[in-house]
CHARMM-style PDB file with segment names, atoms N, HN, CA, C and O in Angstrom:
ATOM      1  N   UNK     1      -1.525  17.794   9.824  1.00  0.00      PROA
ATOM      2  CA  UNK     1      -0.812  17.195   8.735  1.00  0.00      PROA
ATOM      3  C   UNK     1      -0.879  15.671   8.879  1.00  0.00      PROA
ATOM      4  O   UNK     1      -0.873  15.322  10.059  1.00  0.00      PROA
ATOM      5  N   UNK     2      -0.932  14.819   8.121  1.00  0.00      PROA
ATOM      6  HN  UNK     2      -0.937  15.102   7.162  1.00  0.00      PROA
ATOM      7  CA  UNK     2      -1.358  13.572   7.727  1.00  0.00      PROA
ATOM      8  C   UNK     2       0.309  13.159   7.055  1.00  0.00      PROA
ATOM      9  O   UNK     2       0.949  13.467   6.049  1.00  0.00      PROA
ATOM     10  N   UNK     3       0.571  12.101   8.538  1.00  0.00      PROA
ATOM     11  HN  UNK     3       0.051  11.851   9.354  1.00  0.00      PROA
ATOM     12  CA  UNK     3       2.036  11.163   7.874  1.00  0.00      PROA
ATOM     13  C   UNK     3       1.610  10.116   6.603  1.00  0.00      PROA
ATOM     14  O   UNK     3       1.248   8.970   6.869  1.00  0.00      PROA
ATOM     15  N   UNK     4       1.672  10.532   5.405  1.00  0.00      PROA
ATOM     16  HN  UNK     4       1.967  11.463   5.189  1.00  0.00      PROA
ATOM     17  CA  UNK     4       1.484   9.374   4.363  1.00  0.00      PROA
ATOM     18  C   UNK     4       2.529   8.894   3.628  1.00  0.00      PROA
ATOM     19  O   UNK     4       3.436   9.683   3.360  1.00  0.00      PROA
ATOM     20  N   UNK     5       2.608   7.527   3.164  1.00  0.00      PROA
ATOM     21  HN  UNK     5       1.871   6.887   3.381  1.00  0.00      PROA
ATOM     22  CA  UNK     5       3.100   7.432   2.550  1.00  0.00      PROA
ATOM     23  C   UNK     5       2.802   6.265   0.612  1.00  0.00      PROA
ATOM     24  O   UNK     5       2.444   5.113   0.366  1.00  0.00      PROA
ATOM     25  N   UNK     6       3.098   7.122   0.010  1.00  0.00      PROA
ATOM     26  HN  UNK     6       3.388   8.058   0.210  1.00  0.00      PROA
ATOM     27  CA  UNK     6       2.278   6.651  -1.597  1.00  0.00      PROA
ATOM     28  C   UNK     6       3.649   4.895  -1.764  1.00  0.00      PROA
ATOM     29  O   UNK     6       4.852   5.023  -1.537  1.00  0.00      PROA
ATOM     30  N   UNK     7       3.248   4.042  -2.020  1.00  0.00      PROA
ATOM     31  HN  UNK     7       2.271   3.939  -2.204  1.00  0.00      PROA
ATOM     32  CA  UNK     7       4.023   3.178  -2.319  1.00  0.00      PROA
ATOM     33  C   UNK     7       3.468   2.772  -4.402  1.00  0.00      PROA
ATOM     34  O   UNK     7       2.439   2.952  -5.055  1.00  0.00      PROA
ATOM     35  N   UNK     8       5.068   2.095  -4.750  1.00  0.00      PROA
ATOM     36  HN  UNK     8       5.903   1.948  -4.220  1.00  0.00      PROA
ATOM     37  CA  UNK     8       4.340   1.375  -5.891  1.00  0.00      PROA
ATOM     38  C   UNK     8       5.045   0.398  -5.994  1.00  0.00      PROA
ATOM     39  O   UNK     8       5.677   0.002  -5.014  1.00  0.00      PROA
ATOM     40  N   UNK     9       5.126  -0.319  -7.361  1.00  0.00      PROA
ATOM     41  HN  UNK     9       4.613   0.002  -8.157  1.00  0.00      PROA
ATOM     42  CA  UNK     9       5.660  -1.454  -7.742  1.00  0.00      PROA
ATOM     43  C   UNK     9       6.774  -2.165  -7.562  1.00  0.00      PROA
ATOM     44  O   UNK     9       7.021  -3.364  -7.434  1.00  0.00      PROA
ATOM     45  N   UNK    10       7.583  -0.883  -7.584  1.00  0.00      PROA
ATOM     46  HN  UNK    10       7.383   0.092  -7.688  1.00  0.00      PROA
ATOM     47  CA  UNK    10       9.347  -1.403  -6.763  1.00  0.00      PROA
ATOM     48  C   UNK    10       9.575  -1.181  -5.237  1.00  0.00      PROA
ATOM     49  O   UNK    10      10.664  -1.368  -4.695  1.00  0.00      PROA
ATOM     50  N   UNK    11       8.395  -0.746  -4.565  1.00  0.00      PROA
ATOM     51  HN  UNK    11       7.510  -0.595  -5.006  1.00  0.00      PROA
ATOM     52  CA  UNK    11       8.479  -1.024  -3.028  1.00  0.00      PROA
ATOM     53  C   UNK    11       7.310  -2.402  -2.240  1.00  0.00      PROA
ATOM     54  O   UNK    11       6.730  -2.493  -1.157  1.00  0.00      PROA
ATOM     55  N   UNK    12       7.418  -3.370  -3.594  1.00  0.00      PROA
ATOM     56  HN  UNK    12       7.889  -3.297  -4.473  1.00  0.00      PROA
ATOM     57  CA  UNK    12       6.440  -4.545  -3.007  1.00  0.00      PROA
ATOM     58  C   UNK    12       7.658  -5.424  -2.792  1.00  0.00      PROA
ATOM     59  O   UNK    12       8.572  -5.318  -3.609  1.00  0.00      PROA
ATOM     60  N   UNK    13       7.766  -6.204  -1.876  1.00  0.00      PROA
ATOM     61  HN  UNK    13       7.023  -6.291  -1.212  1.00  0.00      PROA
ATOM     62  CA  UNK    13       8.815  -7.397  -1.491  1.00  0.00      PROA
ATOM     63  C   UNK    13       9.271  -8.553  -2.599  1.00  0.00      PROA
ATOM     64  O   UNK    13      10.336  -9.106  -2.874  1.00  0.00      PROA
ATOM     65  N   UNK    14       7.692  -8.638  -3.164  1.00  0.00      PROA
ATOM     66  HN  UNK    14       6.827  -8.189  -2.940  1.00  0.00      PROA
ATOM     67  CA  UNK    14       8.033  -9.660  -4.224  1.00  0.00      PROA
ATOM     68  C   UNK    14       8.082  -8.461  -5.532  1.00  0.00      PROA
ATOM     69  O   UNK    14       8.315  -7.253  -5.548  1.00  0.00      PROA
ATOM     70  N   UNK    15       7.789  -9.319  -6.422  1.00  0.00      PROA
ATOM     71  HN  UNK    15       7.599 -10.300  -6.408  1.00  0.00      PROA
ATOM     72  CA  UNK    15       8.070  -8.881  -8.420  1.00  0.00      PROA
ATOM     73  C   UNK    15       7.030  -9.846  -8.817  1.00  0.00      PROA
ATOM     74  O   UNK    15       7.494 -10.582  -9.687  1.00  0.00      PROA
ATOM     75  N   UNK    16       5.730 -10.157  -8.511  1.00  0.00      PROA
ATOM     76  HN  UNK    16       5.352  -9.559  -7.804  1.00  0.00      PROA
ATOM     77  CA  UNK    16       5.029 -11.010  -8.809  1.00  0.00      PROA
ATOM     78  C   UNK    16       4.152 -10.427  -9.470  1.00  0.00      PROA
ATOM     79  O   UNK    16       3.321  -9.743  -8.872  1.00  0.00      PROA
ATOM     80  N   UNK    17       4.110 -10.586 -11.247  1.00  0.00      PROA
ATOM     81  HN  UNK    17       4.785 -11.141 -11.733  1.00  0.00      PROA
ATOM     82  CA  UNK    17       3.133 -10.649 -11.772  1.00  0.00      PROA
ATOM     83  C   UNK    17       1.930 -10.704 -11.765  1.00  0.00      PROA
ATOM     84  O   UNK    17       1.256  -9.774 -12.208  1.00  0.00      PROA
ATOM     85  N   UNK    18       1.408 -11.779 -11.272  1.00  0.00      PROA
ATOM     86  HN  UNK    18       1.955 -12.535 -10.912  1.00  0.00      PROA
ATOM     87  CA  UNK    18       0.321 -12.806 -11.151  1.00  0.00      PROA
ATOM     88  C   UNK    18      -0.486 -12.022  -9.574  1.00  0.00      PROA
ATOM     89  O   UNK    18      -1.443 -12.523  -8.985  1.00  0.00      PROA
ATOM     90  N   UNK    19       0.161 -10.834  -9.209  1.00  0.00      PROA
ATOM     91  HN  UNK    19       0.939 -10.427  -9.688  1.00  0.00      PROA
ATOM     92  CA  UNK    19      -0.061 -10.578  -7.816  1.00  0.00      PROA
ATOM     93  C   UNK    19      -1.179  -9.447  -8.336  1.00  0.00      PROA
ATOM     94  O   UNK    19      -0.870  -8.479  -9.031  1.00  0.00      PROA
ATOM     95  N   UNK    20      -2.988  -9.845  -7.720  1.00  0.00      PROA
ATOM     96  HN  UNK    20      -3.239 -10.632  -7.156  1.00  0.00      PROA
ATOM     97  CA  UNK    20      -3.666  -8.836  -7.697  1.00  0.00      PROA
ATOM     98  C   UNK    20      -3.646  -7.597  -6.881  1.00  0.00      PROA
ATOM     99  O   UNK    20      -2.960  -7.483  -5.865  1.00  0.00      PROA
ATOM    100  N   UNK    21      -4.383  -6.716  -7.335  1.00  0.00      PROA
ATOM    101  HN  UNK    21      -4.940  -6.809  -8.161  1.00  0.00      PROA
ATOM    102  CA  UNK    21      -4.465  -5.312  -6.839  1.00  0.00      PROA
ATOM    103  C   UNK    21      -5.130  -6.086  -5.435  1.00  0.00      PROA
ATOM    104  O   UNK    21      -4.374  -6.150  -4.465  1.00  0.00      PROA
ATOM    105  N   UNK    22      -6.533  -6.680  -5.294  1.00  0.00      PROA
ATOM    106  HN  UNK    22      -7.147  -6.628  -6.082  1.00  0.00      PROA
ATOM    107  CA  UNK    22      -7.064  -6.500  -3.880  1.00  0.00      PROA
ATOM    108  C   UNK    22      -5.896  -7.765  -2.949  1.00  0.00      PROA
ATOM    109  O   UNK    22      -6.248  -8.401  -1.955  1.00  0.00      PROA
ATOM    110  N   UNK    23      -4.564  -7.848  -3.589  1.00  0.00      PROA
ATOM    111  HN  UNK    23      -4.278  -7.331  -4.396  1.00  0.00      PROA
ATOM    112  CA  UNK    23      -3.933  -9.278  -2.620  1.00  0.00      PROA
ATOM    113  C   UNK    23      -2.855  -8.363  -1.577  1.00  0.00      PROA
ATOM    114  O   UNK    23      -2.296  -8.609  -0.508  1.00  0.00      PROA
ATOM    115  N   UNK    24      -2.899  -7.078  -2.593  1.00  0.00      PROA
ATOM    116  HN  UNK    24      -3.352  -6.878  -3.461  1.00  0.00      PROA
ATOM    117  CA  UNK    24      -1.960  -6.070  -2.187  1.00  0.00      PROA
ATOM    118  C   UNK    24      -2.060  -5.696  -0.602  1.00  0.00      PROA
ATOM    119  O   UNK    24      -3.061  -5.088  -0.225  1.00  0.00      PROA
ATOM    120  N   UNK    25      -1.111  -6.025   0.270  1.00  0.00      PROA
ATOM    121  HN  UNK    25      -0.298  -6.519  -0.036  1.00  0.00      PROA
ATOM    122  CA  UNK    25      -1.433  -5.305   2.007  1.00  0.00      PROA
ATOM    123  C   UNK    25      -0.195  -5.059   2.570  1.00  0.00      PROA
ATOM    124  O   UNK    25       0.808  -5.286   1.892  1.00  0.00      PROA
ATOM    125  N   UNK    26      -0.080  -4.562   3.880  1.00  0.00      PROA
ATOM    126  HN  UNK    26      -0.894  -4.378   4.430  1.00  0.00      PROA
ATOM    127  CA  UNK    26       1.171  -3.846   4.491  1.00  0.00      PROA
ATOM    128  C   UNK    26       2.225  -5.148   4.267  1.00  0.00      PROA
ATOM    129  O   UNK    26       3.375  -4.942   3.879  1.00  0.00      PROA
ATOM    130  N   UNK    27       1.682  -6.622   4.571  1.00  0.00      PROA
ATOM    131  HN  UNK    27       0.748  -6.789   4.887  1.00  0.00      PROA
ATOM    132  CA  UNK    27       2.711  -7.723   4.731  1.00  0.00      PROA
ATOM    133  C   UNK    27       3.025  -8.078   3.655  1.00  0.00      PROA
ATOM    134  O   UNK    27       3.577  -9.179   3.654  1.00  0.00      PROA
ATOM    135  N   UNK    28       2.824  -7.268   2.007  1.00  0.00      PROA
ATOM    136  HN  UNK    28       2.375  -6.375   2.008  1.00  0.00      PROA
ATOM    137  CA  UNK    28       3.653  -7.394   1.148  1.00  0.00      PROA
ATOM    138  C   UNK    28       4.768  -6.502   0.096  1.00  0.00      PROA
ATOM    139  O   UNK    28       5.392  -6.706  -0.945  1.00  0.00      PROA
ATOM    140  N   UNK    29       4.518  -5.102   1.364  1.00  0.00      PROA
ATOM    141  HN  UNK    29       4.012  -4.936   2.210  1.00  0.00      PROA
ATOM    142  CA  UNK    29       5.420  -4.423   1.169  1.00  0.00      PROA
ATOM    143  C   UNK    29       6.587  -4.670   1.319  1.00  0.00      PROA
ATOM    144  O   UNK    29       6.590  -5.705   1.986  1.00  0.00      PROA
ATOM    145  N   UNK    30       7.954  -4.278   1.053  1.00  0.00      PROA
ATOM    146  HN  UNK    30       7.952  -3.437   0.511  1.00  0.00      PROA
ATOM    147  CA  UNK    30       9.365  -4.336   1.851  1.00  0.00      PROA
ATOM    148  C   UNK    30       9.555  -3.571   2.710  1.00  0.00      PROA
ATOM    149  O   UNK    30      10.303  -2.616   2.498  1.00  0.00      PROA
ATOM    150  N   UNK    31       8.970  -3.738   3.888  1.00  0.00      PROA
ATOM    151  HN  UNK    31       8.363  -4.514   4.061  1.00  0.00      PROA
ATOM    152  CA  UNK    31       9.393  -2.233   5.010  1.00  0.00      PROA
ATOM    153  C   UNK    31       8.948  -3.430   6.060  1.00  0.00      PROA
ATOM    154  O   UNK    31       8.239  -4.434   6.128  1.00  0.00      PROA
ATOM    155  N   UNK    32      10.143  -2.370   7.063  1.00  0.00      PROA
ATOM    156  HN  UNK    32      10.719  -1.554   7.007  1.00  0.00      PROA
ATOM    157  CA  UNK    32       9.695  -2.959   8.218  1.00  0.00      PROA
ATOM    158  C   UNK    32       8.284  -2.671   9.035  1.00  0.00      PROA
ATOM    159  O   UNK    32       7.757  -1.564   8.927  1.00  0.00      PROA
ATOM    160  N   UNK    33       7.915  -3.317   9.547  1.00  0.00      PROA
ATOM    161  HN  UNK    33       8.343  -4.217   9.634  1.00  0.00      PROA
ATOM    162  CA  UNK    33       6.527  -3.100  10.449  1.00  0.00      PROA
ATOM    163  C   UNK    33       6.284  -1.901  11.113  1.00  0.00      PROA
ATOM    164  O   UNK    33       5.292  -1.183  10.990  1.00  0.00      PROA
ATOM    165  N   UNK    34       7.456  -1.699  11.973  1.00  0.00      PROA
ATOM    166  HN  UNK    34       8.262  -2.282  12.073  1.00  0.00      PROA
ATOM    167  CA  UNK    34       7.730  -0.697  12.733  1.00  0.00      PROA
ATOM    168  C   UNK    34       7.752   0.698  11.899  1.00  0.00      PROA
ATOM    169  O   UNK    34       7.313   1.715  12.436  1.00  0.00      PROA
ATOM    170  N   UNK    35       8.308   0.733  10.478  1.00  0.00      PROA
ATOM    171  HN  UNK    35       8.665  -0.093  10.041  1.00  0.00      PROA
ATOM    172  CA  UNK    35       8.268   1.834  10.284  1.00  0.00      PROA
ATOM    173  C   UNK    35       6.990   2.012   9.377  1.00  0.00      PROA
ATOM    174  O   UNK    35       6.647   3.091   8.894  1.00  0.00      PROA
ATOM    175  N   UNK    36       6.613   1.327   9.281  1.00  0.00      PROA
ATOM    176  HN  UNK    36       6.892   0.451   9.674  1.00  0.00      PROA
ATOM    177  CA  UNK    36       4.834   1.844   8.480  1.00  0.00      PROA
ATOM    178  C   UNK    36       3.972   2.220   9.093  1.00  0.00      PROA
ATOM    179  O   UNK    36       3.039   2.914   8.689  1.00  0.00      PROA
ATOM    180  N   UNK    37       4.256   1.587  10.777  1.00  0.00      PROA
ATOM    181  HN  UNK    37       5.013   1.023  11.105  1.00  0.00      PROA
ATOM    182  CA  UNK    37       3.480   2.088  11.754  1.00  0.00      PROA
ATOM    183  C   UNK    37       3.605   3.848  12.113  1.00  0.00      PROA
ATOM    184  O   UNK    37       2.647   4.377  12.676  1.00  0.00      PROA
ATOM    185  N   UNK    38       4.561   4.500  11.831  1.00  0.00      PROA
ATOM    186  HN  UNK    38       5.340   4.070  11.373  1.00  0.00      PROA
ATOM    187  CA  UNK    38       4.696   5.715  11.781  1.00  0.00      PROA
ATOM    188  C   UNK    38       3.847   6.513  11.047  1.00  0.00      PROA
ATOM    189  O   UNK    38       3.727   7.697  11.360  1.00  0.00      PROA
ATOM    190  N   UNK    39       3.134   5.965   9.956  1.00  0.00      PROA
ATOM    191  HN  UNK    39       3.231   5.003   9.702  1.00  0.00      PROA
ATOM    192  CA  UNK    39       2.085   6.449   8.999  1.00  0.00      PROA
ATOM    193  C   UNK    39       0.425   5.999   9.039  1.00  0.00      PROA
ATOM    194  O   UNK    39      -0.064   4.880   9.191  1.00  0.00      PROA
ATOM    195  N   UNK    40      -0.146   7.148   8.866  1.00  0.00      PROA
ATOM    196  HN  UNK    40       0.251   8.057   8.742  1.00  0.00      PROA
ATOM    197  CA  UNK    40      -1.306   7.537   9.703  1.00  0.00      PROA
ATOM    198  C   UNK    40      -2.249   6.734   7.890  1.00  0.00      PROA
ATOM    199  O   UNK    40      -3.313   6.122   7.799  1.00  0.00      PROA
ATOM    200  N   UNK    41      -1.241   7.133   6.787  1.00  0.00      PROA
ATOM    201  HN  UNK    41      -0.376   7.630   6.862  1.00  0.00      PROA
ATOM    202  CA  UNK    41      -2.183   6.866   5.459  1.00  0.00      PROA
ATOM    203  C   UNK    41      -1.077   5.845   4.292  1.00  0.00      PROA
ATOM    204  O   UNK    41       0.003   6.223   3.840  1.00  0.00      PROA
ATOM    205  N   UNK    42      -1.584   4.853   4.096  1.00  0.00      PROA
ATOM    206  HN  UNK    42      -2.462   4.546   4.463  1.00  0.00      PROA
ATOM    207  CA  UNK    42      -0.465   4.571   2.840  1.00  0.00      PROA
ATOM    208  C   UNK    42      -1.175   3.926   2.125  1.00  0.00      PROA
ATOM    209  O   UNK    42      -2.080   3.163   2.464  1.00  0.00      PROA
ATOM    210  N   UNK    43      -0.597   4.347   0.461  1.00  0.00      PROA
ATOM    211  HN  UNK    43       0.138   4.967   0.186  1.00  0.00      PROA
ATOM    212  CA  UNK    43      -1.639   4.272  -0.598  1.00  0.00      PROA
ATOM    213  C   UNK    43      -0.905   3.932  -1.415  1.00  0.00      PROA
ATOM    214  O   UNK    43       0.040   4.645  -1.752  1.00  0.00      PROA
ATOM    215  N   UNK    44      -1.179   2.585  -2.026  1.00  0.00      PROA
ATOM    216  HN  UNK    44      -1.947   2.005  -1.752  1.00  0.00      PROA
ATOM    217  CA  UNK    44      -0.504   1.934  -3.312  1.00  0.00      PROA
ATOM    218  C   UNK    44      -1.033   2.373  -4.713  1.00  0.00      PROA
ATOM    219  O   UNK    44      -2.025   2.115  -5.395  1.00  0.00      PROA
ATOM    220  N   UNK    45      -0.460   2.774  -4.776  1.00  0.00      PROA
ATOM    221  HN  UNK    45       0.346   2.983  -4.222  1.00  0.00      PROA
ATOM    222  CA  UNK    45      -0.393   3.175  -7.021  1.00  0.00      PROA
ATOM    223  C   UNK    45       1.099   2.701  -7.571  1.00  0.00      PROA
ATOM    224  O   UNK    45       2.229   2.931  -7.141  1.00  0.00      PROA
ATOM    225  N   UNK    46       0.663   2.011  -8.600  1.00  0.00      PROA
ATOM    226  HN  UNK    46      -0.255   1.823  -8.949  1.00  0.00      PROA
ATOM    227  CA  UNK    46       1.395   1.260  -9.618  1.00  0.00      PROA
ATOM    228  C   UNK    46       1.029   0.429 -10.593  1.00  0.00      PROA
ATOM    229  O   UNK    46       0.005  -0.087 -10.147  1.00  0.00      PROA
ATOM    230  N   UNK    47       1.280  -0.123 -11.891  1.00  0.00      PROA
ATOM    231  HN  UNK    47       2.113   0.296 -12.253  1.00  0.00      PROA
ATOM    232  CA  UNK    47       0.051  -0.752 -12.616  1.00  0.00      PROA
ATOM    233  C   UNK    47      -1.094  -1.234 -12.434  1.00  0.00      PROA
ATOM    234  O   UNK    47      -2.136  -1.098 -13.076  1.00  0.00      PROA
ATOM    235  N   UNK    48      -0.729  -2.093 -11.069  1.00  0.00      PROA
ATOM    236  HN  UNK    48       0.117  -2.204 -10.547  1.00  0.00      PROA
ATOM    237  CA  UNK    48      -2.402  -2.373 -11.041  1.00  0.00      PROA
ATOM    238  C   UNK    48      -3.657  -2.208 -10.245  1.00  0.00      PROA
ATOM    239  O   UNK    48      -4.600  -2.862  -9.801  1.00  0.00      PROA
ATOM    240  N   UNK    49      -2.988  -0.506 -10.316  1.00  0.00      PROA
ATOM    241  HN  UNK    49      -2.222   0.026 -10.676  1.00  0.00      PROA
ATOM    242  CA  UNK    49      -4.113   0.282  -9.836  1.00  0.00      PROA
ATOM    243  C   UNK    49      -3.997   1.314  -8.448  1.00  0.00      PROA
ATOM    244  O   UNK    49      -2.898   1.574  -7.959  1.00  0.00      PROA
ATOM    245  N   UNK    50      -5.080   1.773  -7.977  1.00  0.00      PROA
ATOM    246  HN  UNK    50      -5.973   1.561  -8.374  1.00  0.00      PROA
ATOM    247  CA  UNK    50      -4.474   2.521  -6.404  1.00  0.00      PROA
ATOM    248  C   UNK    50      -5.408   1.651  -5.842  1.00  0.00      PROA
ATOM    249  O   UNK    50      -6.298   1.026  -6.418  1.00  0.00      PROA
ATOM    250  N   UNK    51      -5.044   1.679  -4.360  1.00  0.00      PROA
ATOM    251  HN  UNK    51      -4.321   2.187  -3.892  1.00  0.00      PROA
ATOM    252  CA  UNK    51      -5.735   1.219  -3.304  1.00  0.00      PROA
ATOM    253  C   UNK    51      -4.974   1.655  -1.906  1.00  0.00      PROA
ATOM    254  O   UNK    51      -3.748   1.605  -1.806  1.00  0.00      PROA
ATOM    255  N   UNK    52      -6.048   2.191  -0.584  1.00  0.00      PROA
ATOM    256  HN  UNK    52      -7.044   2.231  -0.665  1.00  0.00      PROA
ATOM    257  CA  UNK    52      -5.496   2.197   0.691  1.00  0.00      PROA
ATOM    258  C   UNK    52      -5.480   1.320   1.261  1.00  0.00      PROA
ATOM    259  O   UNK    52      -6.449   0.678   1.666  1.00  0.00      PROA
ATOM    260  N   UNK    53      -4.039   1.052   1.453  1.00  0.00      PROA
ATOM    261  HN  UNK    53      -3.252   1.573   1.124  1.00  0.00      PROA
ATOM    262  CA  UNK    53      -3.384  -0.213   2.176  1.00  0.00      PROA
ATOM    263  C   UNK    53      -3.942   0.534   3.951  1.00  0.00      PROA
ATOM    264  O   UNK    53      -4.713   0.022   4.762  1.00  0.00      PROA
ATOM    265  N   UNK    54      -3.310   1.654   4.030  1.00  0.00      PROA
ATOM    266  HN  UNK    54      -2.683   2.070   3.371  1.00  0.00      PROA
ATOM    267  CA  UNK    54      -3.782   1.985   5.509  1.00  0.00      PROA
ATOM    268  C   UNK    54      -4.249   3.111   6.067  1.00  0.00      PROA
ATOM    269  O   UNK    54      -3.408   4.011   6.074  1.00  0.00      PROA
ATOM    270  N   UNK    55      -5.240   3.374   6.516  1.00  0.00      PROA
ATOM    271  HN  UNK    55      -5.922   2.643   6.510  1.00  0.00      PROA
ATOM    272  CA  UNK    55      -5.888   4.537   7.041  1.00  0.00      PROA
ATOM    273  C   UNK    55      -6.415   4.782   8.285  1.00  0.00      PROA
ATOM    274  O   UNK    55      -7.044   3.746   8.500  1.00  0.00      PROA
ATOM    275  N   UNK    56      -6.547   5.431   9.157  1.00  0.00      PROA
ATOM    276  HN  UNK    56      -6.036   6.273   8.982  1.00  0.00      PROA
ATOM    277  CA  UNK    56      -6.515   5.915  10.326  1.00  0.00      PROA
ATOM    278  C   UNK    56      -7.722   6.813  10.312  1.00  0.00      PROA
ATOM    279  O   UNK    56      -8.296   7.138  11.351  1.00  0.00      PROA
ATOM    280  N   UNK    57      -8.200   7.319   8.784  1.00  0.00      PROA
ATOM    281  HN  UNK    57      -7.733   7.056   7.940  1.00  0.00      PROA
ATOM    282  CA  UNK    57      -9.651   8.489   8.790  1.00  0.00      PROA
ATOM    283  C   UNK    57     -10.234   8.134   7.808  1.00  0.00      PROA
ATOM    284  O   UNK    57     -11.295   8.693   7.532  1.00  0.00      PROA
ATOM    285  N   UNK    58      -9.625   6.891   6.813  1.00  0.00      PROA
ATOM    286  HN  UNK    58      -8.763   6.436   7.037  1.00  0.00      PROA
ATOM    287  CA  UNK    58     -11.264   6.181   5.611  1.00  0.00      PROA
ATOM    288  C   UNK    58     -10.998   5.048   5.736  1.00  0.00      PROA
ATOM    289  O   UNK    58     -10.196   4.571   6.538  1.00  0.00      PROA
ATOM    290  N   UNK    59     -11.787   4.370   4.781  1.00  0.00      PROA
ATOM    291  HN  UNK    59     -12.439   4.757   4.130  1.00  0.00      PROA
ATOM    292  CA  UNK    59     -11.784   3.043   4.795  1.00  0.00      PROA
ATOM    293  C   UNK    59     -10.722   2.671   4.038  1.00  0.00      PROA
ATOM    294  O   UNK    59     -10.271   3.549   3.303  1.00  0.00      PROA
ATOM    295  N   UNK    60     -10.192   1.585   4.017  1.00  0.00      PROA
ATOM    296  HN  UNK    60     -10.559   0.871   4.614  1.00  0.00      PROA
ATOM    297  CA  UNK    60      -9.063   0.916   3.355  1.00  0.00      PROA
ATOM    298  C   UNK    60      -9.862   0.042   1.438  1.00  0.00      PROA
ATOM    299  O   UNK    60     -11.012  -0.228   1.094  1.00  0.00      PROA
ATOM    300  N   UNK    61      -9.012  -0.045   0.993  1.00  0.00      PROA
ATOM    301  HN  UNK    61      -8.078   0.174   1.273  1.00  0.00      PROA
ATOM    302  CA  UNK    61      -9.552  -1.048  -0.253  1.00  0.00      PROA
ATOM    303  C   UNK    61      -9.394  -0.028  -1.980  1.00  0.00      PROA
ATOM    304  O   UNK    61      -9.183   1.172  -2.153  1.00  0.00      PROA
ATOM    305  N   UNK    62      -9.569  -0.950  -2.802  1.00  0.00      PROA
ATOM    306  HN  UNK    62      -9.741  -1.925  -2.662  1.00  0.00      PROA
ATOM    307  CA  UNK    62      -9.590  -0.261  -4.201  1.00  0.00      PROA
ATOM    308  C   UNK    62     -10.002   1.150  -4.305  1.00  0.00      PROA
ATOM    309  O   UNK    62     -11.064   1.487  -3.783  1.00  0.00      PROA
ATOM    310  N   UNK    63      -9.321   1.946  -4.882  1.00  0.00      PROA
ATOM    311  HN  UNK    63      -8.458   1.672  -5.306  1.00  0.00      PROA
ATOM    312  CA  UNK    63     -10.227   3.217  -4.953  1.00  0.00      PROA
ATOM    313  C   UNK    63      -9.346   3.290  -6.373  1.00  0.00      PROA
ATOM    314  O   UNK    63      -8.725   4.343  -6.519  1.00  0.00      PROA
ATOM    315  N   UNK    64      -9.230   2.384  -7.341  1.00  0.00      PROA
ATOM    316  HN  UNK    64      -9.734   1.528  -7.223  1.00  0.00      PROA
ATOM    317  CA  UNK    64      -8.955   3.053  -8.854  1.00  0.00      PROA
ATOM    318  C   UNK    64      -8.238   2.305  -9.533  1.00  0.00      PROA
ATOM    319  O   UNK    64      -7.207   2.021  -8.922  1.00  0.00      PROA
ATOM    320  N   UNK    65      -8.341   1.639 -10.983  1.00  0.00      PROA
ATOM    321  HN  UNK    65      -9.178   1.869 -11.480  1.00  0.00      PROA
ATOM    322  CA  UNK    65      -7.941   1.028 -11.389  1.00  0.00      PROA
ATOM    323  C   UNK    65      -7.008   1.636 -12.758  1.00  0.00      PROA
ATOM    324  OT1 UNK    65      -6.361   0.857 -13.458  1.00  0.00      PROA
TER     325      UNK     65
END
């Protein structure tokens, strides 16, 4: 089983508009460090778009707009 976790728009730290899909990374989530480290996969979907923020078995980056 694979610890993941899906994030979106109301779990980014800021509310920034102007904020692209590829600017998107763990240091602009709201979570602590420590607990993201518990997750093996985390994958942002929310308007502007999906992308793996973190992976442990693919590559990280855009996968969908």
């Amino acid at each position: 089983m694979i610890q993941t976790l899906f994030v979106d728009d109301n779990d980014l730290e800021c509310k920034c508009d102007n904020l692209k899909l590829e600017d998107i990374n763990l240091g602009k989530l709201g979570f602590v460090n420590a607990d993201l480290e518990k997750f093996e996969l985390i994958v942002y979907k929310g308007k502007r778009g999906t992308k793996i923020i973190k992976s442990k078995y693919t590559q990280t980056g855009i996968i969908g707009n």
